[in-house]
Each structure stands twice: as C-alpha cells, then as structure tokens.
MISELO-282555 format. One record per residue: residue in one letter; x, y, z of N, C-alpha, C in turn. Coordinates in steps of 0.2 Angstrom, whole numbers, plus 5000, padded with zeros to 4 digits. Atoms other than C-alpha are relative to their C-alpha. Layout:
N
AXYZXYZXYZ ...
***
This chain:
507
X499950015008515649795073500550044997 X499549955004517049855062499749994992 X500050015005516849875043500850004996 X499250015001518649835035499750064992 X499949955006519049955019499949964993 X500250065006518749805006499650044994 X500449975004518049854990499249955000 X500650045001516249794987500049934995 X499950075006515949614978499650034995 X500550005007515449594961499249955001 X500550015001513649534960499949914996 X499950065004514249384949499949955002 X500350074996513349214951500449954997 X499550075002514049044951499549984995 X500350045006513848934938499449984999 X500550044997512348854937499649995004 X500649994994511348934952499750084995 X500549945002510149054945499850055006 X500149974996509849194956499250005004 X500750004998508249194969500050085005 X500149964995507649364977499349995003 X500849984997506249414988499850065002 X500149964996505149534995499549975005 X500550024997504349505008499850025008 X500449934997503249645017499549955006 X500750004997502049635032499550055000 X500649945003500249685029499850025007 X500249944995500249825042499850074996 X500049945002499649965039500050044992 X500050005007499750045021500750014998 X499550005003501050035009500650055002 X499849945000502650155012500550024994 X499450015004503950215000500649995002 X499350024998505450155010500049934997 X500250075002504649985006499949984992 X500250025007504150004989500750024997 X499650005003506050054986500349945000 X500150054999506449894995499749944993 X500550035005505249804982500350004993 X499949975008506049914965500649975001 X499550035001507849854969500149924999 X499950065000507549684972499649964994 X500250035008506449664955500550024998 X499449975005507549764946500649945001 X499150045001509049644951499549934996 X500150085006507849484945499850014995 X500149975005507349564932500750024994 X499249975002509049624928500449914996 X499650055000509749434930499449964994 X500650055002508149364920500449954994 X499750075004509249264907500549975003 X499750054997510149174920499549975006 X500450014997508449124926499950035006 X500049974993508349234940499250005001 X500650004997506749244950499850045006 X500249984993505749344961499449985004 X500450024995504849304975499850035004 X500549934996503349394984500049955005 X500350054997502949325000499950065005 X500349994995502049375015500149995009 X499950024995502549385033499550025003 X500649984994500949385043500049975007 X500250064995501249275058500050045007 X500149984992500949445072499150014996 X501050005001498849415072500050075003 X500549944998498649575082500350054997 X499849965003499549675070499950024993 X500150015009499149605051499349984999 X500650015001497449615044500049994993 X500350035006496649555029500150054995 X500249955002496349735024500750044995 X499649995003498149795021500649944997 X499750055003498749605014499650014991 X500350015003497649655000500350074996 X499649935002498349854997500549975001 X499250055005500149724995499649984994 X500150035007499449644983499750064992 X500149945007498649814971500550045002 X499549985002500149894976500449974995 X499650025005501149784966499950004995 X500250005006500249784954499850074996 X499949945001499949964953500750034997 X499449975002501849984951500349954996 X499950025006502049874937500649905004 X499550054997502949714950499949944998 X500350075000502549544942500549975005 X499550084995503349384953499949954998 X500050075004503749234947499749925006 X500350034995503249154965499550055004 X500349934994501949224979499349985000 X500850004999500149234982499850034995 X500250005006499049224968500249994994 X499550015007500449164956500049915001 X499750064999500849014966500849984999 X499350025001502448894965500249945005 X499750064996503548754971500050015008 X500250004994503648824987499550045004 X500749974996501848884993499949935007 X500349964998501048915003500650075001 X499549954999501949105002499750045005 X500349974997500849165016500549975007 X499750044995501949115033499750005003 X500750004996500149135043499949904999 X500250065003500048955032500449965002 X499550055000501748875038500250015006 X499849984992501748875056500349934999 X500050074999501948685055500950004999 X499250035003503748695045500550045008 X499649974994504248835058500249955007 X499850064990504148695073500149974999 X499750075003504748565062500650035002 X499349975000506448655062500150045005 X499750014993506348725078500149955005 X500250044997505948565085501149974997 X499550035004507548495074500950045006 X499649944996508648655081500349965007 X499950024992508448605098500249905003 X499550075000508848425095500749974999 X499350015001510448455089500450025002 X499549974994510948575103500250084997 X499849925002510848735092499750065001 X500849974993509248785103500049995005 X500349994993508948805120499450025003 X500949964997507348825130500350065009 X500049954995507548995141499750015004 X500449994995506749005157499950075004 X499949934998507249195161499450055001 X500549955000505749315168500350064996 X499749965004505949455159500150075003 X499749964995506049555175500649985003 X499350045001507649445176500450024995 X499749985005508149495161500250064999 X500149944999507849665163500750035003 X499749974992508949685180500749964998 X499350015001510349575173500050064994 X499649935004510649715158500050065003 X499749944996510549845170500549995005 X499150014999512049775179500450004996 X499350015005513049735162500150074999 X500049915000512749935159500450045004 X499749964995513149975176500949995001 X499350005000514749885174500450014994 X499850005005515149925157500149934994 X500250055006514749765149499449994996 X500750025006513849715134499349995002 X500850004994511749715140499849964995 X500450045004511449585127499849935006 X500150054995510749395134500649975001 X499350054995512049325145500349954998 X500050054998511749155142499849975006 X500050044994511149105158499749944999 X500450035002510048985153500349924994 X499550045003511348895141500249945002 X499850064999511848755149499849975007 X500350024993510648705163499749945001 X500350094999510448525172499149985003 X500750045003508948425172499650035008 X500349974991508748485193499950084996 X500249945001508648665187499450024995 X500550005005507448635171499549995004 X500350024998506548535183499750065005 X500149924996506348695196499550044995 X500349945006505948825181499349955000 X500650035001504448705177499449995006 X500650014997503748665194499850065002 X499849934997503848875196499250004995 X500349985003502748865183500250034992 X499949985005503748935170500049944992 X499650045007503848915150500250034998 X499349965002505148965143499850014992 X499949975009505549025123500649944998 X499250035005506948945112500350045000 X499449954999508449035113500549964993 X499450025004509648995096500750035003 X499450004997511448965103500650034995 X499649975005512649085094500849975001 X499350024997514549005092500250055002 X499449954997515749085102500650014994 X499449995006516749145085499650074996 X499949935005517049325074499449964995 X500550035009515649315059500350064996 X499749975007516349395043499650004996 X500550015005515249425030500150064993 X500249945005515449525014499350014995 X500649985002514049635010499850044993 X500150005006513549674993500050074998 X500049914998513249874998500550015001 X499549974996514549905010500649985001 X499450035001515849775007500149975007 X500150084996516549645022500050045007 X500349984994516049685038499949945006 X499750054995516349595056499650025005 X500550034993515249535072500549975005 X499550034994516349505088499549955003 X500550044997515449365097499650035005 X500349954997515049495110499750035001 X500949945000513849605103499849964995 X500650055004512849445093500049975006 X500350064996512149355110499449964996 X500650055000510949205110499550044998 X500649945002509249275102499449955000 X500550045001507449205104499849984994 X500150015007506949115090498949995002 X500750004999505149055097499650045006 X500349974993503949135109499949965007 X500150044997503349065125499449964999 X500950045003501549015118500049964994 X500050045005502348915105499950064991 X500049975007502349055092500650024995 X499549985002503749075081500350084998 X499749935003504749255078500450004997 X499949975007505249345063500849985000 X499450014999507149295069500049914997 X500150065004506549105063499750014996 X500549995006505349135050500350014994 X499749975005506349235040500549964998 X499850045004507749145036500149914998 X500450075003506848975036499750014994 X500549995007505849035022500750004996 X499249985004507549105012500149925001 X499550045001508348955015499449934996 X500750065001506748825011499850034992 X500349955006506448974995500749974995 X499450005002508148934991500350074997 X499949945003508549114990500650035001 X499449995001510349174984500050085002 X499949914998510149374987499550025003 X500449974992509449435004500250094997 X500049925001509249634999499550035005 X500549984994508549745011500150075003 X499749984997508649865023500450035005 X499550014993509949945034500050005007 X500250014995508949925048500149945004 X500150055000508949755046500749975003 X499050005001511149745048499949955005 X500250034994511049695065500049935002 X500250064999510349555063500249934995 X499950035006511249475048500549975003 X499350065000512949385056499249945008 X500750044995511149285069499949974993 X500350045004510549245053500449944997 X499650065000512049175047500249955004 X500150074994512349055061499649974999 X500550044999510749015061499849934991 X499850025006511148975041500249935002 X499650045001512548875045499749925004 X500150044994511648765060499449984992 X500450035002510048745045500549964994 X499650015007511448695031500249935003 X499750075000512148555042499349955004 X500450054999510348485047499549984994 X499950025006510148485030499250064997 X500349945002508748625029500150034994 X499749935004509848745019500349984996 X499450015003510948735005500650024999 X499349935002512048895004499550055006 X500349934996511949055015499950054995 X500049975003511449165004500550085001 X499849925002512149354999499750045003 X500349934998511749505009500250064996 X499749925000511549685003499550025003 X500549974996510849805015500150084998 X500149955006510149945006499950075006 X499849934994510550135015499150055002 X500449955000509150255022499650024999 X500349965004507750335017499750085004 X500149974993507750495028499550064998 X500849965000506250625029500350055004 X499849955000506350795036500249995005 X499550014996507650825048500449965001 X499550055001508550705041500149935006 X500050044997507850585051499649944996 X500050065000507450395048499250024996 X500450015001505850395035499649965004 X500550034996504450335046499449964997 X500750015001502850225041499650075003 X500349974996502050355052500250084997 X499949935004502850515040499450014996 X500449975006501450595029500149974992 X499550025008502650585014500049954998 X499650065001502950395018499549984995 X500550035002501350335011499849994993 X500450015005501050244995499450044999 X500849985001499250294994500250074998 X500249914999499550494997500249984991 X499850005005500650474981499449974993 X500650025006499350374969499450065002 X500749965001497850494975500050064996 X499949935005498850634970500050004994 X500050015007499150564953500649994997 X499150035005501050504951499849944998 X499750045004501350404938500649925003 X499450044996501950234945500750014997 X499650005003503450254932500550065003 X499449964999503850424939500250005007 X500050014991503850364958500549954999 X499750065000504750224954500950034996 X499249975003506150324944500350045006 X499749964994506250444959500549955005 X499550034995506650314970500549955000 X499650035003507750224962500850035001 X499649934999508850384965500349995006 X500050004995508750354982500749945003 X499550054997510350254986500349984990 X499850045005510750224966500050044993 X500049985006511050304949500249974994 X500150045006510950264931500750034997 X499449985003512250384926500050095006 X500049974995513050524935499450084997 X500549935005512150664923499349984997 X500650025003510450564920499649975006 X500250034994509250564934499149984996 X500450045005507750524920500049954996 X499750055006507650364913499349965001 X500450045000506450224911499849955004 X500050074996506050064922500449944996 X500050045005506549964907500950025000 X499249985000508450064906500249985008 X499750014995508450044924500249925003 X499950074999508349874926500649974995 X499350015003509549844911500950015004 X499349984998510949934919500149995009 X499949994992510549904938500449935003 X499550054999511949804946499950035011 X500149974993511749814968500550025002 X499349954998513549844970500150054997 X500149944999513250014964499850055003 X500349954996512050054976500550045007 X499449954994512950184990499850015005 X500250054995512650125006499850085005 X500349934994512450325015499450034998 X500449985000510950385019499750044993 X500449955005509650465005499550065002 X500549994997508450595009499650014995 X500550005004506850595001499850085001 X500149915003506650774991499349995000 X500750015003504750774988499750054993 X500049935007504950934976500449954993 X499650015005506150844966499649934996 X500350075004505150684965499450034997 X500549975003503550784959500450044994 X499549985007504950864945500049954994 X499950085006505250694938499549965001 X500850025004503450644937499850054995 X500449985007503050774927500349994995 X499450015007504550754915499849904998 X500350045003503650584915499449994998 X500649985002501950644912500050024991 X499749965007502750734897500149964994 X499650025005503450594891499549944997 X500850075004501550474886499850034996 X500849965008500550494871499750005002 X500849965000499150614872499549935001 X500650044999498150464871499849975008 X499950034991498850384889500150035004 X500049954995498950544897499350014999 X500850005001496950574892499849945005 X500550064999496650394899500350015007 X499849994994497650414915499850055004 X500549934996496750574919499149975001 X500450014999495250494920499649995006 X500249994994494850474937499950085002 X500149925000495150654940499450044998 X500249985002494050714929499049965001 X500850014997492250624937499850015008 X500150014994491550604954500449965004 X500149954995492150624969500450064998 X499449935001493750744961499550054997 X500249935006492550834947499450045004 X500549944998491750974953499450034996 X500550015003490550964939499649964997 X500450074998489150864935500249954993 X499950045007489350714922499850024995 X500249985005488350784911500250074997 X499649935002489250964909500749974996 X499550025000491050854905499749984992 X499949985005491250904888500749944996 X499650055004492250724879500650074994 X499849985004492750844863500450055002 X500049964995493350974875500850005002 X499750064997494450874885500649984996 X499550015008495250814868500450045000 X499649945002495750974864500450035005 X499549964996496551044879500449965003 X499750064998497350884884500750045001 X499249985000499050904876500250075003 X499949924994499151104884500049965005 X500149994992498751034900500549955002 X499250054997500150884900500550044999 X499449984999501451014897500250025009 X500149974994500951084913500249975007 X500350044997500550954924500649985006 X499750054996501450884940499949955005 X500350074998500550744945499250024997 X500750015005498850704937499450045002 X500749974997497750764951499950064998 X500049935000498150934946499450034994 X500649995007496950904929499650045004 X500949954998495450964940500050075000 X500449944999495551124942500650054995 X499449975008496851164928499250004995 X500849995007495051124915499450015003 X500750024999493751144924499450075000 X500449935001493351334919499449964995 X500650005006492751214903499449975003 X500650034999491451114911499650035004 X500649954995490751234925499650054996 X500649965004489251354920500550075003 X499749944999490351474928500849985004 X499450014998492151504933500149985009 X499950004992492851454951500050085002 X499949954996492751604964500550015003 X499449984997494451654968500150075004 X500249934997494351814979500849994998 X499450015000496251784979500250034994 X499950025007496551774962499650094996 X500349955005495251914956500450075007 X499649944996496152034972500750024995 X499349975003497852014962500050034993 X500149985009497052044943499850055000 X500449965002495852154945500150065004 X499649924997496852334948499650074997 X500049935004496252504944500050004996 X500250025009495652514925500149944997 X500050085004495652334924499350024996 X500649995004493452364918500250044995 X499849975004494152474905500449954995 X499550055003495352364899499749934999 X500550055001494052214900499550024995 X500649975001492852314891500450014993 X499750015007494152344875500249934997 X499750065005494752174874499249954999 X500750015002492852114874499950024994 X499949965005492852224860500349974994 X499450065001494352144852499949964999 X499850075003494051974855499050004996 X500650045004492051974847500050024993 X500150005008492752024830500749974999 X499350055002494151904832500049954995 X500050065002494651754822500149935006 X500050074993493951604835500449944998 X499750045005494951474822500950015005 X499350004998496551534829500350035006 X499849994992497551564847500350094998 X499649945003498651694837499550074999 X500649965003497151784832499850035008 X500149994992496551794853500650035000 X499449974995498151844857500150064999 X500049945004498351974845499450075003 X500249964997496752044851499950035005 X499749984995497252044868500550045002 X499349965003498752134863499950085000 X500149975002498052254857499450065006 X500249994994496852284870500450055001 X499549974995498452314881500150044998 X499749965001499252414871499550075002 X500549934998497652554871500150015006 X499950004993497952554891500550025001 X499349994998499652574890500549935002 X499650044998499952394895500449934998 X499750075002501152234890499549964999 X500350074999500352074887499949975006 X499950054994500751994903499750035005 X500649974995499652134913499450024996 X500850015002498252154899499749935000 X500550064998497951944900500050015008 X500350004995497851944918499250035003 X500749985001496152024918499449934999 X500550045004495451924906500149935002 X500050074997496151754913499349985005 X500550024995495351774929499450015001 X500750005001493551834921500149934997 X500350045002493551684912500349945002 X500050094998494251524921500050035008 X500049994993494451614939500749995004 X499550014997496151584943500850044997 X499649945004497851704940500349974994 X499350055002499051514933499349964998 X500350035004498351414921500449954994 X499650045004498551324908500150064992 X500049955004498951434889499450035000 X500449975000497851564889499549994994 X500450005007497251584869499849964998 X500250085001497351414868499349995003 X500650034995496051384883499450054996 X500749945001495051554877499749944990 X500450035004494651454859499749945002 X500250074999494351274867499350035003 X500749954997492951384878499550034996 X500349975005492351464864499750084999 X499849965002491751634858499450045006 X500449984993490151634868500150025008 X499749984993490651594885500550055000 X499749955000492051694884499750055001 X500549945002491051844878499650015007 X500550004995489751804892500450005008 X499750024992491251774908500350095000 X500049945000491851934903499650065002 X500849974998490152034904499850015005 X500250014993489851944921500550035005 X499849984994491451994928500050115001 X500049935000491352194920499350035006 X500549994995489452184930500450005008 X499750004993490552134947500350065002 X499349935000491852274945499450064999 X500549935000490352394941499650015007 X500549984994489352354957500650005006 
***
C-alpha cells in the first residue's frame, strides 16, 4: 500500500445528496471510549451537515450469537443516550430502512450473496483450512504475499463434484479484480492497494452465515450511506469494500460507493493501541466516577481533532458547528487521563449551581453516601454546593468532599491527623476553640480571623494554625474552603469536633 502526498479532499457534498452517516457498534462487552469517539465524530459531522438534511444512523451489528448479548445491546442504547447522541434512523427511532438490528436481516444478506455468485463476483471455496494454513506457509517461505491464492477461483464441475463427494462445504469467497484500487480518504488523502496484497476474501461462512466483510457494506450501501468514518484499524479492508461496492452498484444494490475517512488511534500506556480490555477504556468507569458527558466528549474530541489551535475547551454545540473531518490528523492520539479529568472539571465549573446540585445527586445517597438518609441535611448541601463545584474533578468526588456535614462525626484519617497534628497542635486547638466560640458564625471572615489569631499567639501563619483545626472537624488535611465549610457546620459541631479531638491528643 503507498499513500501518494495528495492533500486531503474537502468534505463538500454533491448537489442534491444529503449526507448519510452511521454508527454501528457491536454489543459486546461494555462501551469503550475509542468507540464512543468513533460515535462523537460521526454525529458531529451529521449534525454539522444537518441543513443539508444530513442524517445519522445507529445500527447494530449482532450477527456473531456467541459473542453479542442482549445485556450489552442495551448499555448501546443508555450510552447514547447518556452522551447526548439522538439518531435520526436505528433502534427504537425506527426508519425507512429497519430493521437496524442485522441479527433481523439475515434474509437480505443471502439475497445478495445468492445475486453475488450468480454473476461470477463470488465463488464457493472448498479450501480446508489446514490447506490454507500450509499454502501461506510456503508464500512466506518463498517470499510471496500469504494472502488467498485463489485456488479455488476457477474450478470445473469434476472438481466441485470431488470437493462435495469429500464431504466438504465450502464458504463464498468475493472475487477481487486483478486492478490497482485508488481511493481518496477524507483523513489521510489518496491512498493505493496493488492487487497483490487485496486477495479474494470470504464473504459467507460454511454454515450458511454471513461475515462482517458482507454485512457491513450491504447495510451502507442498502442505508444509502454517503460517509463511512471509522477506524484505522479498519484501512485494510476498505479497497475489498469497494470492489465489493462496485460489483453491488452494477447488480443494482448500490447507488454510489460511498467516502471513506478512517480516523487515527486512540493509544493507552505505552503508547500502545487502546484496548476494550484497558481499564481506562471503559465508558462505565468514566460515568461511575462522575464525568460529565459534555466534559468526556470534549476531551475526546481532542483526540484526533481540534477546534482551534489555543482552545482545547469548548462546547458540543461549537464543536459540531465548526467540525469539518478533513481536519481530523490522521497520527496516532494518546489518551491523557489527567488531562481529561482537567477538562471535566473546567466543565463542572462551568453549570449553574442548580445542575451541578442535581448532577450530584447520585453521589450524595445509597450505595456512595456513607451517611444515613436521614442525617443528609437538603439546606446544607445548598449552601456548600457552589464551594464544592470550584473544586471538583469529576462528581464522584462530592462524597467525601461534604460528608464531615452529614456524619455524627468526622472520617478517621490516621493519615491525615499524623500530618496535622504536630507538637503544640492541643495548645493551638485549645486557643482557637477560644476564638472561634466568641466569634461571628454569620461570617467566614470572622472564622478566619479567629483562626488567625489563634496562629499568631503560637507563633504560626494561617496555613499551619488551620491544619489542626481542618482535620478536627472534617478528618481530612484537603478539603474544600475551610471558613466557609466551618459556618455551613455551624458553631456547635464545630465547638464539639474540636473538644473530641483536644480529648484524643490528651489520652
């Protein structure tokens, strides 16, 4: 395969053909974010095109039974939804061309392979695959290409007749022309397949089932779908698809071959290939933790694509305005995990108090909250909101950011009371005690002040008189504003968390 130096095409549609994209995931396994990047680009471009009637289209590739279950076709569907993806086609929308389940369209599949092989663009393979095997270990051994041979190509009715009384059944094999395929790619720009490394490729199994090599772009072509986006895994197999285009366009299947881009990498530590099977990979981890679909989907957007070269914060709404796929940059991305947890919180930052409150709400009951329903203080809660979304880098972090208010007593940090509580800390607990119970509880300024003060009598700053008194009264050294949290708690507690840890430090 060569890439010529071509610059990338413009994206621009013919007259009159409204754009068609698609996604379409199989339900194995749980969601990943290489997929749901896959997913952001291709709404983003229908979405992008939507006044020239553009459309996206979800659809479902189920057709391996021992590997798609009901259970992860179900986590597709509240993924998308989770991540803000309507579809204009697809399961549970409906559309001219449903069923979008391919489990439900075996039928068409055999129709069109049945058609395929009628008109000489298919073949039936008789090849054991311990024959198969033994001929690519001699193409190797002689330095020839290890793809299929061909053997099978052009065999008389005495030979078909043998292979059968043998007992075998064979597969379909699509007959690739002996010609150069050319294709410019929307990513990488125009790109070449010598005939010799694209062999014939099975399109059906031997049990009559069809493979993803026919499925996929019978759908596309049946879906009418103008822009294939994808992955670069995928490359490979993209001058197969077109042949297989051009044989459905002249049995009148197909209309157009559609536009490929194949979209760069998504690489994980050690700068290796993101895996479903990476940690990281996993939609789910991400929602548990508490990103923001908004700030998950702005990260990765990043991943192959930018809005501008100085703005790596933007909206869903800017992003789709301005997203054009021949800007995508076709080399490897690696997935920062620190960096996408940065730009979630700078999305956290950026909802009214009211939808950050209501977006925490999972957080703050059973199974996260460590406190009982009834201790969860609504009026509380209110109040130390907005402090706590300054903070925050993913939602889940609420719990134990508030939770000094709702417990009867502070977490047990031995950690935490190890680093605070030094040499004349009781001394220094015992003045600002003092301090804060003839303070002004009305005001943070007022707290701080008498903490201040405090120090000063000890000899010490601000920043080593509250460490004492944080970690009496919420149990941990990082937190959220101290004065702030010490009024929302109020005059009692406080006074009482104090007292109980002056008691520890005496025994």
């Amino acid at each position: 395969m060569a890439s010529a130096p071509s610059p990338r095409p413009s994206t621009s549609l013919a007259p009159g053909v409204p754009p068609r994209v698609r996604f379409c995931p199989s339900p194995t396994g749980n969601p990943h974010v290489g997929l749901v990047r896959t997913a952001l680009f291709n709404w983003a471009f229908a979405r992008h095109h939507q006044g020239s009637g553009a459309q996206f289209v979800f659809r479902i590739e189920d057709t391996d039974a021992a590997r798609d279950s009901e259970e992860s076709y179900q986590q597709l569907l509240d993924a998308m939804r989770w991540l803000g993806f309507d579809w204009d086609e697809g399961p549970e929308v409906g559309g001219p061309h449903a069923p979008y389940r391919q489990s439900q369209r075996m039928d068409i599949y055999a129709d069109v392979a049945a058609k395929l092989l009628g008109a000489g663009h298919a073949y039936h393979c008789y090849c054991s695959q311990e024959e198969l095997d033994s001929r690519r270990e001699a193409a190797r051994a002689a330095g020839r290409p290890s793809g299929y041979d061909g053997h099978c190509r052009d065999l008389t009715e005495e030979q078909v007749a043998q292979f059968k009384a043998q007992g075998r059944t064979p597969i379909v094999r699509f007959r690739m022309p002996d010609e150069t395929i050319t294709f410019t790619d929307l990513v990488r720009g125009e790109l070449t397949f010598t005939p010799e490394n694209v062999p014939d490729y099975g399109i059906v199994r031997a049990n009559g089932a069809p493979l993803y090599t026919l499925v996929n772009p019978v759908d596309d072509a049946l879906m009418e779908i103008t822009h294939v986006l994808r992955g670069e895994d995928l490359l490979s197999s993209t001058p197969r698809q077109i042949a297989l285009y051009q044989a459905l366009i002249e049995l009148g299947v197909a209309k157009q071959i559609p536009a490929f881009g194949h979209l760069p990498y998504v690489m994980g530590e050690g700068n290796k290939k993101l895996s479903k099977r990476d940690p990281q990979a996993s939609l789910n981890l991400y929602r548990e933790r508490g990103f923001l679909p908004e700030g998950l989907l702005n990260y990765l957007s990043l991943l192959g694509w930018s809005l501008s070269a100085d703005q790596d914060i933007f909206t869903i709404q800017e992003m789709v305005a301005a997203f054009d796929v021949s800007d995508v940059n076709p080399n490897p991305a690696r997935f920062d995990l620190k960096k996408c947890e940065a730009i979630n919180a700078d999305h956290i930052r950026m909802l009214e108090v009211k939808d950050f409150t209501e977006r925490c709400a999972p957080w703050l009951k059973a199974p996260f909250a460590p406190w009982a329903p009834e201790d969860f203080d609504e009026a509380k809660w209110q109040a130390i909101a907005p402090h706590a979304q300054t903070r925050l880098k993913v939602l889940s972090e609420i719990t134990e950011n508030v939770d000094f208010l709702f417990l009867a007593q502070p977490v047990e940090d031995e950690a935490s009371w190890t680093k605070a509580m030094k040499e004349g800390s009781d001394a220094l607990l015992a003045t600002a005690r003092e301090r804060l119970a003839s303070a002004d509880w009305t005001s943070p300024e007022s707290l701080k002040e008498a903490v201040l003060a405090a120090g000063e009598a000890h000899g010490l700053k601000l920043g080593k008189a509250q460490a004492p008194v944080r970690v009496a009264v919420t149990g941990r050294t990082v937190g959220l504003p101290l004065f702030e949290s010490l009024e929302i708690l109020g005059r009692e507690k406080t006074l009482a968390r104090i007292d109980a840890a002056l008691a520890k430090l005496a025994a």
